[in-house]
C-alpha positions as CSV (number, residue, x, y, z in Angstrom):
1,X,137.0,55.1,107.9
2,X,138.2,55.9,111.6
3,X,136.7,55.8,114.7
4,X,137.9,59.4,114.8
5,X,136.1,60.6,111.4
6,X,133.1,58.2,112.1
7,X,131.9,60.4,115.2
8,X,132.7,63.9,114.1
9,X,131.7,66.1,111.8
10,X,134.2,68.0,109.4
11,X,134.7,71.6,110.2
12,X,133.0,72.6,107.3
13,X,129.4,71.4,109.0
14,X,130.2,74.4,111.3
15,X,131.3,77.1,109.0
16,X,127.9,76.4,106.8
17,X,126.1,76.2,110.0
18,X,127.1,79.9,111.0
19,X,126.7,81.0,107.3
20,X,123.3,79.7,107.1
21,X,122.4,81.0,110.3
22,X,123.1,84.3,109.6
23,X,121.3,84.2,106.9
24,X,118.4,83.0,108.1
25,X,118.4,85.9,110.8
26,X,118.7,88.2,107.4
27,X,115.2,86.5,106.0
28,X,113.7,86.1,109.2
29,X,114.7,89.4,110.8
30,X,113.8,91.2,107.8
31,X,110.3,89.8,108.0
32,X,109.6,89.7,111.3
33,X,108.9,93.7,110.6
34,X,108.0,93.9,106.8
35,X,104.4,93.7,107.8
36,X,104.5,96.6,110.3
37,X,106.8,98.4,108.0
38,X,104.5,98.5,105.5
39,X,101.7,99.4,107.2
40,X,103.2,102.0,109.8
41,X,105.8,103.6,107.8
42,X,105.0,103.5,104.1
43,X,101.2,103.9,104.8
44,X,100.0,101.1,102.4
45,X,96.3,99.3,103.8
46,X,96.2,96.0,104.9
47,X,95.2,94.3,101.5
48,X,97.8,96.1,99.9
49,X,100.7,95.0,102.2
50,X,99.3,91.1,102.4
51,X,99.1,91.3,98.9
52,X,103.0,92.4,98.7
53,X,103.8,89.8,101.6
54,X,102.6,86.9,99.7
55,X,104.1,88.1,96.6
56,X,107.4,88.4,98.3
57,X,107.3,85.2,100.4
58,X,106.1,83.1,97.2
59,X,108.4,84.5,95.0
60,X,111.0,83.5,97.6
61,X,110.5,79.7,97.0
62,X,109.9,79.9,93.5
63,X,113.5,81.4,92.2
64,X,115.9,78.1,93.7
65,X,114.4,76.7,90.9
66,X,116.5,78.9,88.6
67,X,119.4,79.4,91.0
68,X,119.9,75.4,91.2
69,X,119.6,74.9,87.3
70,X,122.3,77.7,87.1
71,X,124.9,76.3,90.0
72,X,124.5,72.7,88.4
73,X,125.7,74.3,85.1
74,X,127.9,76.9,85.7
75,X,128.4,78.4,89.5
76,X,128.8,75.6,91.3
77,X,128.0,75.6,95.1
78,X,130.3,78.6,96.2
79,X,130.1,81.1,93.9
80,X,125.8,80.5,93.7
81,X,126.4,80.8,97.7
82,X,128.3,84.0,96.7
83,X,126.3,86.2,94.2
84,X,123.0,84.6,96.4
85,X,124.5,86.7,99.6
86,X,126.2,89.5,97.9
87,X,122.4,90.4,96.4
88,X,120.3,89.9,99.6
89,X,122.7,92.1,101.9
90,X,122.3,94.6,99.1
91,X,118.7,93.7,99.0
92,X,118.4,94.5,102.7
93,X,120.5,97.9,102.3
94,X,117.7,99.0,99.8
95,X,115.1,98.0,102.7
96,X,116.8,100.1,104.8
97,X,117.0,103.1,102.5
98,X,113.2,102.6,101.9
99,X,112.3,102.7,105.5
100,X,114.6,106.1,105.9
101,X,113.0,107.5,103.0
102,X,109.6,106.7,104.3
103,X,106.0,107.1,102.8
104,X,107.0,109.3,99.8
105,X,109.7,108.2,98.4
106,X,110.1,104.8,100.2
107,X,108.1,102.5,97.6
108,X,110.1,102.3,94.9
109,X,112.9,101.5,97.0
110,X,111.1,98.8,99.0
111,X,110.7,97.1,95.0
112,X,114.7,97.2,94.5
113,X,114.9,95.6,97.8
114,X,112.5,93.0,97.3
115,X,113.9,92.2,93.9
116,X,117.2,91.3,95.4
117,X,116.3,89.5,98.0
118,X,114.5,87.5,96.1
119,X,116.6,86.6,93.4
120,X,119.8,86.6,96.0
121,X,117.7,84.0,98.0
122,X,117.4,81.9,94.3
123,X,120.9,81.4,94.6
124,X,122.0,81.1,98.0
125,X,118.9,78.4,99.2
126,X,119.5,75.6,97.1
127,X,123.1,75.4,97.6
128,X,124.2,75.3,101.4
129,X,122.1,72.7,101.8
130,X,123.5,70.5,98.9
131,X,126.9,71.2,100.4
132,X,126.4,69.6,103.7
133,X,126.0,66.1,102.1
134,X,129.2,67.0,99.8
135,X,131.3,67.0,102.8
136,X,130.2,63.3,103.7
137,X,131.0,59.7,101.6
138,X,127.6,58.5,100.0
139,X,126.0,56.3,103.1
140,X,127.8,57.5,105.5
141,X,125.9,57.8,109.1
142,X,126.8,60.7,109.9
143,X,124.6,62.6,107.3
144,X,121.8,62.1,109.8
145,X,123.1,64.2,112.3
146,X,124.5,66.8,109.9
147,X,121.3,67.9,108.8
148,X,120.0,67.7,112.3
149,X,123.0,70.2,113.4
150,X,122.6,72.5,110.2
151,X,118.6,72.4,111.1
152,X,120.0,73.9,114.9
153,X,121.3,76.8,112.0
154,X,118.2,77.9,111.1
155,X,115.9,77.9,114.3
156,X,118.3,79.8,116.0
157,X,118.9,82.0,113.3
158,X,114.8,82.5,113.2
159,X,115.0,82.4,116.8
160,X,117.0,85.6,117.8
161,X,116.8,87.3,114.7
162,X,112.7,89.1,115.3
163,X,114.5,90.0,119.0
164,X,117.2,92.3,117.7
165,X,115.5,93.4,114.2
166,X,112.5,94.3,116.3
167,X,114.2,96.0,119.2
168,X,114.8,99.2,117.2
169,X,112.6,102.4,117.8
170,X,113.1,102.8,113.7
171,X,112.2,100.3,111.6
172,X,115.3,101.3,109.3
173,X,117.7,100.1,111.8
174,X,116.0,96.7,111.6
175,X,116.7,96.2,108.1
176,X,119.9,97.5,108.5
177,X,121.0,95.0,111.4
178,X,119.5,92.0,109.1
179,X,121.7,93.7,105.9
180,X,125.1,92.9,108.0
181,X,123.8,89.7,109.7
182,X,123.9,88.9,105.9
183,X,127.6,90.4,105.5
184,X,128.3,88.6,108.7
185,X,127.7,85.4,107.5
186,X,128.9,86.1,103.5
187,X,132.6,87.5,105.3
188,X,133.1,84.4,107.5
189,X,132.2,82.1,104.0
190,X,134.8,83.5,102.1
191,X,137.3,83.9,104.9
192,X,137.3,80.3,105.4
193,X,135.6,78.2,102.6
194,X,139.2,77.3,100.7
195,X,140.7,75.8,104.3
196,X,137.4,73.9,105.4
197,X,135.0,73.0,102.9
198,X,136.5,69.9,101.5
199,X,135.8,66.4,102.2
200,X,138.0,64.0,104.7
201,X,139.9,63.1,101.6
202,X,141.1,66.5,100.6
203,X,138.9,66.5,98.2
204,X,137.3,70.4,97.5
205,X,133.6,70.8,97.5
206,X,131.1,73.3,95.3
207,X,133.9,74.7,92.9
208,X,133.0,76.6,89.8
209,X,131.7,74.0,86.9
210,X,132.6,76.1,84.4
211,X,133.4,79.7,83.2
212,X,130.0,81.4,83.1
213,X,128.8,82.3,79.3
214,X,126.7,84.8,77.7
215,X,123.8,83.0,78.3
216,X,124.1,82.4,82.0
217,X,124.8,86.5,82.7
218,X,121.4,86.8,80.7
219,X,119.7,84.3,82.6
220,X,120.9,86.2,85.8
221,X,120.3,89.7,84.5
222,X,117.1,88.9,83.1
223,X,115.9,86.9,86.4
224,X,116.0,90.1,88.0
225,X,114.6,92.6,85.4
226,X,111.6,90.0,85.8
227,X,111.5,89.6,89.0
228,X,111.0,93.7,89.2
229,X,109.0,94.1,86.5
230,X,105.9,91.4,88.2
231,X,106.9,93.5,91.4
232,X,105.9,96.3,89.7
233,X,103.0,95.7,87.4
234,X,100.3,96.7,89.2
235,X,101.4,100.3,90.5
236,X,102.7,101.1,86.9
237,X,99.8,99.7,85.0
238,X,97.4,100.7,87.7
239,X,96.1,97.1,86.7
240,X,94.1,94.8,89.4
241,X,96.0,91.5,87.7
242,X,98.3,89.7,90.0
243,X,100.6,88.0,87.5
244,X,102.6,86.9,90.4
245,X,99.8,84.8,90.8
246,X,99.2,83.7,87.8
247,X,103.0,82.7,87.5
248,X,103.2,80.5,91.0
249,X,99.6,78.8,90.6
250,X,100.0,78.4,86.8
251,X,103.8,77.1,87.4
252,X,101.8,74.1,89.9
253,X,99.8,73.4,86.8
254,X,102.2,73.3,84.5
255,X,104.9,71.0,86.3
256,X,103.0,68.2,87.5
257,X,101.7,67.5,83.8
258,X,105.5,68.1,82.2
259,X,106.6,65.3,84.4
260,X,103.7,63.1,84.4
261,X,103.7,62.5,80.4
262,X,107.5,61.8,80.8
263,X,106.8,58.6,78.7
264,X,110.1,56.8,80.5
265,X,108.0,57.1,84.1
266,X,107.4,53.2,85.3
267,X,103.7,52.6,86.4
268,X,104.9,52.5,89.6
269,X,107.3,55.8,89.1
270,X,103.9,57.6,88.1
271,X,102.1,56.1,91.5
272,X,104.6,57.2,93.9
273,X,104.7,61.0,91.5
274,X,100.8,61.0,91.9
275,X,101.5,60.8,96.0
276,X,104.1,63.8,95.8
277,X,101.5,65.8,93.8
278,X,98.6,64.9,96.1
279,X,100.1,65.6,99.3
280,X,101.8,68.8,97.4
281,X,97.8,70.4,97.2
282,X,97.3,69.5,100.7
283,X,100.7,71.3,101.7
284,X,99.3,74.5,100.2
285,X,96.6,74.8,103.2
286,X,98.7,74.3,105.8
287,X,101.5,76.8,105.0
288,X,98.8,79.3,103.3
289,X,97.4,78.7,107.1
290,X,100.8,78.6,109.1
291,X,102.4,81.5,107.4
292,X,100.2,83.8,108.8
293,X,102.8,84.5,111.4
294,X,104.4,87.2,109.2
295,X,101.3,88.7,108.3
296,X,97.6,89.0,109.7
297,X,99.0,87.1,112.9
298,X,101.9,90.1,113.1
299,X,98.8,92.8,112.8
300,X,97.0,90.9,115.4
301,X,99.8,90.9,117.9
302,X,100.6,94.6,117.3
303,X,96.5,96.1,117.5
304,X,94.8,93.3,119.5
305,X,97.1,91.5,122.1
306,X,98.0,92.7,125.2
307,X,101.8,92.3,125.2
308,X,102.3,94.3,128.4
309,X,104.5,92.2,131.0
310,X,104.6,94.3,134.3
311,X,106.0,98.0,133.2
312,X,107.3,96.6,129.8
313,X,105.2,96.3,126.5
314,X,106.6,93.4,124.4
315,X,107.3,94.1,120.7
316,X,104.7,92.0,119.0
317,X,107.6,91.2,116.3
318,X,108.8,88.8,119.4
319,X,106.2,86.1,118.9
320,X,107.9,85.0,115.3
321,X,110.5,83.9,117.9
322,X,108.3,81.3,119.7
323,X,108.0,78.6,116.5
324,X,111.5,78.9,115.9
325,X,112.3,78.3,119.5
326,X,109.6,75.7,120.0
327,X,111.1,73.2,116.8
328,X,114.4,73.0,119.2
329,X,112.7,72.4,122.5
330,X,110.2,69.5,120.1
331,X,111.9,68.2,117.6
332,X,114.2,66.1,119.6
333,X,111.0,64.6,121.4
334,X,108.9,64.0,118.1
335,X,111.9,62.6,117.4
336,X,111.5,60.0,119.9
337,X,108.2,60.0,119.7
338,X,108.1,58.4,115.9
339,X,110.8,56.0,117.2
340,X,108.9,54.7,120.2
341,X,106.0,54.0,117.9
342,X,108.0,52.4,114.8
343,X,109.3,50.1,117.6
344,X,105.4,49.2,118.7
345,X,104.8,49.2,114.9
346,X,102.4,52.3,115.4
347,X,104.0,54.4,113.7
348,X,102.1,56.5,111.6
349,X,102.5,56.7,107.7
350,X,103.7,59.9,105.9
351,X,100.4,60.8,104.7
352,X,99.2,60.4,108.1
353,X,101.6,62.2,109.7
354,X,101.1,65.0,107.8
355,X,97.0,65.0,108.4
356,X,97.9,65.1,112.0
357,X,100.2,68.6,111.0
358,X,97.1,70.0,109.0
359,X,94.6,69.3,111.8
360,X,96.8,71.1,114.5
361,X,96.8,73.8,112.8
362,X,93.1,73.9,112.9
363,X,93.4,73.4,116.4
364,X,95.8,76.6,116.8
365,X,93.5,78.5,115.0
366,X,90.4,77.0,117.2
367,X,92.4,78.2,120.1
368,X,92.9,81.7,119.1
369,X,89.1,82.0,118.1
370,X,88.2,80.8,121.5
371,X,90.2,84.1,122.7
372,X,88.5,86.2,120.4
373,X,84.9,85.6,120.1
374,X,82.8,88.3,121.4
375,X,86.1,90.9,121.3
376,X,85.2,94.1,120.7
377,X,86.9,96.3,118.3
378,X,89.6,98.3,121.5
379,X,89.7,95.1,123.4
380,X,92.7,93.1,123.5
381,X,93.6,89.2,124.0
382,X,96.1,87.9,126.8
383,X,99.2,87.5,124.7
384,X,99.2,83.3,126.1
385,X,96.3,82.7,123.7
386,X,98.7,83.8,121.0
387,X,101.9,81.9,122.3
388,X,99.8,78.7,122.5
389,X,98.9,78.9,118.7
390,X,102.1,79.3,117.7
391,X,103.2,76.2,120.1
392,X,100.9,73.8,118.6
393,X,101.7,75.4,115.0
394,X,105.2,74.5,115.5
395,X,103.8,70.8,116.7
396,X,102.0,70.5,112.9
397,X,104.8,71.6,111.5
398,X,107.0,69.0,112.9
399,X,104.8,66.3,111.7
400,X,104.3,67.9,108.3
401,X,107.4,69.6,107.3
402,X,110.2,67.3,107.1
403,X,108.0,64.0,106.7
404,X,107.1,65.9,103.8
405,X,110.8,66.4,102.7
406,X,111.9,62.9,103.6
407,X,108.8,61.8,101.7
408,X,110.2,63.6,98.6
409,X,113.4,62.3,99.0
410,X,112.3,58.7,99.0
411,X,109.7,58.4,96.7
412,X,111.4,60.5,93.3
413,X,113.0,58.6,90.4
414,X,116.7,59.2,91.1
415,X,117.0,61.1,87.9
416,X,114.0,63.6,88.5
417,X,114.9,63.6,92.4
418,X,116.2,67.4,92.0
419,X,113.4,68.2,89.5
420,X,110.8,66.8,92.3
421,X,112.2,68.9,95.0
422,X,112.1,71.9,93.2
423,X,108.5,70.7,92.6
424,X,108.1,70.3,95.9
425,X,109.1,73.9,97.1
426,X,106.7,75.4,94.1
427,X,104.3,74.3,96.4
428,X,105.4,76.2,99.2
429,X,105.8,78.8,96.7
430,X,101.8,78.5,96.0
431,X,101.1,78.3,99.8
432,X,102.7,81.6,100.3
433,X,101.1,83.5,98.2
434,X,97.8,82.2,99.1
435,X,98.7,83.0,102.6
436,X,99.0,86.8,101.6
437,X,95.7,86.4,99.9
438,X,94.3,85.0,103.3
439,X,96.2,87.6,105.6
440,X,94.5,90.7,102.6
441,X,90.8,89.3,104.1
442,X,91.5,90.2,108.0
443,X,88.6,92.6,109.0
444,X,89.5,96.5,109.6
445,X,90.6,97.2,113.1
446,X,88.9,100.6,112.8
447,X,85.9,101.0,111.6
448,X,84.1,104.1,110.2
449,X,80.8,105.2,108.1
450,X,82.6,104.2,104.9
451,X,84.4,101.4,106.1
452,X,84.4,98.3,103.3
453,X,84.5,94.6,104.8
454,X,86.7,91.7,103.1
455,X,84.5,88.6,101.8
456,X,85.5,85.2,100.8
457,X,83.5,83.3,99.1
458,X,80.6,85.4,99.0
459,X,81.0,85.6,102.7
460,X,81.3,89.3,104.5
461,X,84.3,89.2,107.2
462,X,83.4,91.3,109.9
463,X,85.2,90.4,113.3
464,X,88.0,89.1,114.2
465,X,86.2,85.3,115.2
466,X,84.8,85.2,111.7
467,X,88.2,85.3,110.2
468,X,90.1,83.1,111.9
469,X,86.8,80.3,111.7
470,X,87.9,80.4,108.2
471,X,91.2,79.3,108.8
472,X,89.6,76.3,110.8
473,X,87.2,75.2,108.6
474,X,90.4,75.7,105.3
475,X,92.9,73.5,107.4
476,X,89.8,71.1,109.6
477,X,88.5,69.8,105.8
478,X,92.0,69.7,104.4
479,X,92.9,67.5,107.6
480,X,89.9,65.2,107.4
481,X,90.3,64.5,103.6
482,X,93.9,63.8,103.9
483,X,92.6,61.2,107.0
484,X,90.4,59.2,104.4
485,X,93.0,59.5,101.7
486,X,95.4,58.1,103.8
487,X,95.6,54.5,103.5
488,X,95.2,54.8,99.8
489,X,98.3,57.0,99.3
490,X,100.2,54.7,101.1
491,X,99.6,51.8,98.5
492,X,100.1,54.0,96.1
493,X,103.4,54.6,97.0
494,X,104.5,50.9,97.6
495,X,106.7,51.8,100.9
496,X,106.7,50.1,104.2
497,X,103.6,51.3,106.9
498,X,106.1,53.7,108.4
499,X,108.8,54.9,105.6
């Protein structure tokens, strides 16, 4: 290799890093107000709309399990990339249309979107990533720095994205501006995927595997008739069921024992499975925790947070810019940090690493409660309590989040290292949806003869402090399990004290 190709990065890394990032300020812009929408515009109660958030967000990391199956056997990379983009712009164009049609007619419409987006986001998620380590020979150094590059993609994708989608006196316009970020980013893919997307060797990447049958078009077709049938279920069978449920949390019942009787599984192989799994359960507090941001934390910011900076009131959409913002100011420096230690041989072990994520997430939430205790129901928060929760948030994720990914990487069996991923994001998948479940129990900002308080656990909700308490005491047990746990996970998985 020459000196040339050994210190920069193929064109390609760029045109997927502008692809992705306009796609992430699709998912992330159209989020950033999905909350609000809900509530403001197509009149549903707070239950209701946390209910639909976790729904959507879950389902979101639950359908790259089918798009990956589908690109390994018959898309291929590009054209997953493709039909994944093509449905969420069109997904977001149905958002839009909802939001102009409003509280009457705007429901249904809000479903087709969803649907969409969700199964667009099956195809198009698993793919640009697999196609940044295409470009590179297998070992090469560079791969490294790729990711870290293509990671740059997504935060400021995330990062801008709330500050334009928000910015709009109509929440329509939002959806709209995240529906041709979307086009944006699908135009300049096809525009230049033949010239760049090939290796230094000439050598084209993510090409069609083969001619799709009958069977994949049904796979596809019926995906989506699925996907917006569970959408649907309750309002058409005026039913209380949440099958989505039932699918995710089942689904992370299901998969660990299909894999784990896999009679060709080592001891060993089962060991380091058993850690995945473990660590897996724990993952599900802190996201159900840390994903708040697009729901109760959103309804927070917009009823309870003073947002007013001199003359000008800041859209409380803008603080889902702060984590984004904060993972490229600290992950170089977490970064460092994890080296300096390795060097000392202090380094933490995964496990470890990823207690210290759960428990500063506790401590956001210990923050905001500080802020909060004693508020009465028209008083209002300085909006710094609110940006420092989301700063040490974005800490726990960055020693959580992609330890955990590395983790996953490192401990599969080669030939289940795809199946374990997809495992992996089930779990994220779970946390989701448990976050809308969380964000459904935030207590009424009005309150009237007849008003009906959320419990948990036999526990009546009824302020503010009480509510996020429950988020400390979720993530502060989680944390000091995971703690005691520690050491013994990392026998089990037979790696070096700092992997």
């Amino acid at each position: 290799m020459s000196e040339k190709s050994s210190t920069k990065h193929p064109f390609g890394l760029y045109l997927l890093f502008v692809t992705e990032m306009w796609e992430r300020f699709s998912y992330y812009g159209m989020r950033a107000i999905f909350m609000l929408f809900m509530v403001k515009v197509l009149l549903l109660n707070d239950k209701e709309a946390s209910q639909i958030y976790g729904s959507y967000t879950g389902l979101v990391y639950l359908t790259p399990l089918l798009g990956g199956y589908l690109c390994d056997r018959y898309l291929g990379n590009r054209r997953s990339i493709l039909i994944g983009g093509i449905l969420m712009a069109i997904g977001q164009f149905f958002m839009f249309l909802s939001a102009s049609a409003g509280a009457e007619g705007g429901v249904p419409l809000m479903w087709t979107g969803l649907t969409a987006l969700i199964v667009g986001n099956g195809f198009f998620k698993p793919n640009i990533s697999t196609m940044v380590g295409q470009l590179y020979p297998e070992n090469d150094r560079r791969i490294d720095s790729a990711f870290t590059i293509f990671y740059m993609g997504i935060n400021l994708g995330a990062f801008f994205s709330p500050l334009i989608c928000s910015s709009f006196t109509d929440y329509k316009w939002g959806f709209l501006a995240a529906c041709i970020g979307m086009l944006l980013g699908l135009l300049t893919f096809v525009a230049l995927q033949n010239k760049h997307l090939k290796t230094e060797a000439g050598i084209e990447i993510g090409k069609t595997v083969k001619p799709l049958d009958a069977k994949a078009i049904l796979m596809i077709i019926g995906s989506i008739g699925i996907i917006f049938f569970m959408l649907n279920f309750k309002q058409w069978f005026q039913s209380e069921i949440e099958i989505i449920s039932y699918l995710i949390y089942g689904s992370m019942i299901v998969m660990p024992i299909l894999i784990l009787t896999d009679k060709s599984l080592t001891k060993q192989e089962v060991q380091r499975i058993l850690v995945i799994f473990i660590l897996a359960f724990f993952v599900i507090f802190f996201w159900g925790a840390f994903e708040q941001a697009g729901a109760s934390l959103t309804l927070f910011a917009d009823r309870q947070t003073d947002r007013n900076i001199g003359s000008w009131e800041m859209p409380a959409e803008y603080f889902q810019s702060i984590n984004p913002l904060a993972v490229i100011a600290l992950a170089p420096l977490f970064s460092l940090l994890w080296g300096f230690l390795y060097k000392r041989n202090s380094e933490p072990s995964s496990p470890t690493k990823m207690a210290y994520g759960l428990a500063l997430v506790a401590l956001g939430y210990v923050v905001i409660a500080i802020a909060v205790k004693g508020l009465g129901m028209g008083e209002k928060v300085s909006m710094w309590w609110l940006v420092a929760l989301y700063v040490i948030h974005t800490m726990g994720e960055l020693c959580l989040s992609p330890i955990g990914l590395s983790m996953v990487s490192k401990l599969s069996p080669i030939r289940l290292s795809s199946l374990m991923m997809g495992t992996w994001f089930l779990a994220n998948a779970a946390a989701n949806k448990f976050a809308g479940t969380l964000s459904a129990l935030i207590p009424p900002s009005e309150v009237t003869a007849d008003t009906q308080y959320p419990s948990f656990a036999g526990f009546q909700i009824t302020n503010l402090y009480e509510f996020f308490m429950l988020f400390i005491v979720m993530t502060g047990i989680a944390a000091a399990i995971l703690f005691v746990l520690s050491k013994t996970l990392q026998k089990m998985m037979n790696t070096p004290a700092a992997p």
